[in-house]
Steps between C-alpha positions, in 0.01 A plus 500: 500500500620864395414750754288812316749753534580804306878571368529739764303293785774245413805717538332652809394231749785253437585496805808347743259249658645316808171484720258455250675140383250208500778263665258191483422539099795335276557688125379328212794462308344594178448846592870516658553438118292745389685776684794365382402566146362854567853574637738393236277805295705707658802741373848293540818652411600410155252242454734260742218430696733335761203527760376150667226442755581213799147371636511312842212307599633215602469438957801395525696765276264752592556485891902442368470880374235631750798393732734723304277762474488565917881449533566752268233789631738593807809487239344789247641793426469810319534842423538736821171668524499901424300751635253526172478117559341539831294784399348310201440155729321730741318721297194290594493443829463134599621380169780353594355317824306267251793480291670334796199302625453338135866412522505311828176307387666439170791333729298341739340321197716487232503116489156507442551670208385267219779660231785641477639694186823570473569733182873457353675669205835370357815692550569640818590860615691508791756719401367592155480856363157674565469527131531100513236477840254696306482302232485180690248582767313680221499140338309336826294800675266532235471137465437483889243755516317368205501185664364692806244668314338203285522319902236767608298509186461114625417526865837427592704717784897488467760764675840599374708435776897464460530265800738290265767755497718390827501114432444501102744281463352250694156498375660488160645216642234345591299588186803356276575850338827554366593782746819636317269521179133613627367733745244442675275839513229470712292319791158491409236301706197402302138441627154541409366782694250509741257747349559719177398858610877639532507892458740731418786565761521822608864669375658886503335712294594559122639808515777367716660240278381667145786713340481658175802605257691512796552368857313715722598404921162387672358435125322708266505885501144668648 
């Protein structure tokens, strides 16, 4: 079943769904396909289309990664936070509250989760040239959120997380990737959802990330 949404209804309410996972429903595997196909639509550097999709359904694999997934949460890292960071994260307050609530459910549950995707693109840029990162990541981020977006359109919740990032090299391990020769991109738990009414989050107001001609500090020009 396609969910009767509009283009922009689509774009709008696909949302990072970590409560809202029906944890007791396993994925048809024909419509894991069908996203699949929607995604490998998507713009790929010079036609390499070096993008692949890992599905895990299977218990014993799946509670394998689910395992990796909560030994590397306390390992991740990131960019230090800046000061228009925490502005933007609080601009609503209570935003990020639920943010943190849906995470620790997600946790508490993620070997419930009846599928994992793991989204991987060939060549790896670890100490690549950003000219060389933005053409591989621009190979597998469209692919992803396609992937994301034909999900919804099917009454399916996933969420981008990059838990894999500290221990990628042992779930690619454990998923038989070629480490030196793939990376894996993503973390992406996959569930129907429990109810289809998502809405649109709220975010910072246009005129603070909209620039025209010319970078303009705190966004566009009055």
């Amino acid at each position: 079943m396609i969910l009767d949404l509009t283009p922009d209804e689509l774009l709008t309410t696909t949302r990072a769904v970590r409560k809202r996972l029906d944890l007791t429903r396993p994925v048809e595997r024909h419509l894991i396909e069908q996203c699949v196909d929607a995604a490998v639509q998507a713009p790929t550097a010079r036609n390499r289309q070096r993008w692949h999709f890992l599905v895990v359904t299977d218990p014993a694999q799946r509670r394998a990664v689910a395992d990796l997934f909560l030994r590397a949460l306390p390992l991740a890292e990131g960019q230090p936070l800046t000061g228009d960071d925490l502005r933007r994260m609080h601009h609503h307050p209570g935003t990020m509250d639920r943010v943190f609530d849906g995470l620790r459910h997600l946790a508490a549950n993620i070997h419930r989760v009846p599928a994992f995707v793991i989204p991987a693109v060939e060549g790896r840029t670890d100490h690549a040239s950003a000219a060389v990162q933005a053409g591989t990541w621009g190979s597998i981020l469209p692919a992803v959120w396609s992937f994301m977006l034909a999900a919804r359109a099917r009454g399916l919740g996933t969420c981008w997380t990059t838990a894999q990032g500290p221990l990628e090299g042992e779930l690619a391990q454990v998923l038989g990737v070629p480490y030196d020769e793939v990376m894996l991109a993503a973390f992406i738990p996959l569930a129907h959802t429990i109810g289809t009414d998502f809405k649109p989050a709220r975010r910072v107001p246009r005129d603070q990330v909209l620039h025209w001609d010319r970078w303009q500090p705190g966004g566009v020009a009055p």
